[in-house]
C-alpha positions as CSV (number, residue, x, y, z in Angstrom):
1,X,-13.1,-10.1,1.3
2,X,-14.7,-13.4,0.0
3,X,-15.0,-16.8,1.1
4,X,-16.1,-20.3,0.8
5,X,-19.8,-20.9,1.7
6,X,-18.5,-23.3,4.3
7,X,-15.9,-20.9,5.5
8,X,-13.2,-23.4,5.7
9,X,-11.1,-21.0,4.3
10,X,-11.9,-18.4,6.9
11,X,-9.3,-19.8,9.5
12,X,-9.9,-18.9,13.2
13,X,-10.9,-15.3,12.8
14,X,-14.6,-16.6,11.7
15,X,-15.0,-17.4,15.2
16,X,-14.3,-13.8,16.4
17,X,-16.2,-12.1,13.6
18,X,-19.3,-14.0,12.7
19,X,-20.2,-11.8,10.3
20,X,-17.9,-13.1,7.4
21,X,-20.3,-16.2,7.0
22,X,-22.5,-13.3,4.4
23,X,-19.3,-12.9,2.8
24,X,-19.5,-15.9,0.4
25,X,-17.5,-15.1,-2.8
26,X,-19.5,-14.6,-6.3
27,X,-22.3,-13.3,-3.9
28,X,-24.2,-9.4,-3.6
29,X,-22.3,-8.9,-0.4
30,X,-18.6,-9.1,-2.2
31,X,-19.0,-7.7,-5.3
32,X,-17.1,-4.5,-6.1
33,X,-18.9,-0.8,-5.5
34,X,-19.3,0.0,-9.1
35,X,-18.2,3.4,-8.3
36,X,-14.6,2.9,-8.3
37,X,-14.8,2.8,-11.9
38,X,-12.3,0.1,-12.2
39,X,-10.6,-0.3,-15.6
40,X,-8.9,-3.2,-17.9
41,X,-6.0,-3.5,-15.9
42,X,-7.0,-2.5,-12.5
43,X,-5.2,-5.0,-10.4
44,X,-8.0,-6.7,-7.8
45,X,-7.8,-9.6,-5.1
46,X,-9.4,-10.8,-2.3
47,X,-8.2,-10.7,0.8
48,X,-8.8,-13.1,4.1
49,X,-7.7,-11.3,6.9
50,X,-7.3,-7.7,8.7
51,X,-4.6,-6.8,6.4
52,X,-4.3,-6.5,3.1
53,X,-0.8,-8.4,2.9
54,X,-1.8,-11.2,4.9
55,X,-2.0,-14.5,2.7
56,X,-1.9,-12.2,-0.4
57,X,0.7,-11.3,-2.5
58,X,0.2,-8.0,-2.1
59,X,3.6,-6.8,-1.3
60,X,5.3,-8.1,-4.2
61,X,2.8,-7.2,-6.7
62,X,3.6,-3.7,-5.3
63,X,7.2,-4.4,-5.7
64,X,7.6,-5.8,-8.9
65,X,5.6,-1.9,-10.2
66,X,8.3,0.1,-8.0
67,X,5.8,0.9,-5.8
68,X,7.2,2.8,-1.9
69,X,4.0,4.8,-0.8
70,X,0.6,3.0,0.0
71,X,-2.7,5.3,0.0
72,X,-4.9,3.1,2.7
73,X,-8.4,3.6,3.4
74,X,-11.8,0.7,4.6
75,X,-14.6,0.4,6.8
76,X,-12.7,-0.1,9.6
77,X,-10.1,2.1,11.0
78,X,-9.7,0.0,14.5
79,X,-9.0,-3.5,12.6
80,X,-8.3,-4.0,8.8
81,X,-7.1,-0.1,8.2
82,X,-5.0,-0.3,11.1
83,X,-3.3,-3.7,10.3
84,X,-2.5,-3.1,6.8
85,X,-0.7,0.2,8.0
86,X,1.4,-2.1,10.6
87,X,2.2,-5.1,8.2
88,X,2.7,-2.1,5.1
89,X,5.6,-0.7,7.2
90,X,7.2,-3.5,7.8
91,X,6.7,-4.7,4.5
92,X,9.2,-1.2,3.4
93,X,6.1,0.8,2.4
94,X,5.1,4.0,3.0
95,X,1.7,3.9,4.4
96,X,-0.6,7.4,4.3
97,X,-4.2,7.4,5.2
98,X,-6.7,9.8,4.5
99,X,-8.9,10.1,8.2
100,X,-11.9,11.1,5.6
101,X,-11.3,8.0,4.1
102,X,-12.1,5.3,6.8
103,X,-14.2,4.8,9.3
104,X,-15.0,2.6,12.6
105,X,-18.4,1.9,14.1
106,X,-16.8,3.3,17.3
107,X,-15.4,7.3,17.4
108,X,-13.1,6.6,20.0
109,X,-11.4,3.5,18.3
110,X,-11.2,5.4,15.1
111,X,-9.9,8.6,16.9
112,X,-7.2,6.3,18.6
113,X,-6.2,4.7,15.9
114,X,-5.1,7.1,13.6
115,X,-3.5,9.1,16.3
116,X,-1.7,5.5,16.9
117,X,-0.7,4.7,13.3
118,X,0.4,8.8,12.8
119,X,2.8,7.9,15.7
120,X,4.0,5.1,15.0
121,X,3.2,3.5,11.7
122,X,2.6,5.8,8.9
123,X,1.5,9.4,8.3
124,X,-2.1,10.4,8.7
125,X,-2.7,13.0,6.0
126,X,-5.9,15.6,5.0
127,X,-8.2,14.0,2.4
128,X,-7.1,17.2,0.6
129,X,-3.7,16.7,0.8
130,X,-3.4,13.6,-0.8
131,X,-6.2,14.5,-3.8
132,X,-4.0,17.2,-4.8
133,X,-0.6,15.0,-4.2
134,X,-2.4,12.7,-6.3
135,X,-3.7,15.2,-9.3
136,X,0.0,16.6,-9.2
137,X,2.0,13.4,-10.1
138,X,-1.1,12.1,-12.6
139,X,-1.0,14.8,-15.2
140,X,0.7,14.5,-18.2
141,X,4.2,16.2,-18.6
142,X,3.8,18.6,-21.4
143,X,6.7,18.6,-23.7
């Protein structure tokens, strides 16, 4: 998430979440953990919103590479995890989340969310699960 110093580009959810004035883009607070090890090619954005589809073009990127499953994981399980789970489903995606890989600053949001988007939205999967899905469909095909 980035946005102007002047947060005019912030719409109305600035008012609900004053924290997003430290988010000015090009600064400290927005620049990439370097330990996703992101590559030449690595497809990036910036988002605005809860969900990762909102104002973004997101879902067509992910269409235009044949892409049906979304891995989701964030910071916050109760609000931006949960909403890109509900607008990746209706977008035709697949949405799996890891519960290892989010988090809320409340336990019992968290808790109820996933329990939530596993009913409803997407499947909740083992950390595990979806490392070793993952390491399955990367390796080479041998000939």
């Amino acid at each position: 998430m980035g946005y102007r110093a002047d947060l005019s580009d912030a719409g109305v959810w600035q008012r609900k979440m004053g924290g997003m004035a430290s988010l000015v883009e090009g600064s400290d607070n927005v620049r990439l953990d370097p330990r996703l090890d992101t590559v030449d090619g690595d497809s990036i954005m910036s988002k605005k919103y809860a969900s990762c589809f909102a104002g973004t073009d997101l879902a067509a990127r992910l269409v235009s590479q044949g892409v049906d499953t979304v891995i989701v994981t964030g910071c916050t399980t109760s609000g931006c995890v949960r909403a890109t789970v509900v607008d990746a489903v209706q977008s035709g995606f697949r949405p799996i989340v890891a519960p290892e890989a989010v988090g809320d600053r409340s336990g019992a949001a968290h808790r109820q969310s996933l329990l939530d988007m596993d009913a409803k939205y997407g499947d909740v999967v083992p950390l595990d699960e979806v490392i070793a899905h993952l390491s399955h469909i990367a390796r080479p095909v041998e000939a």
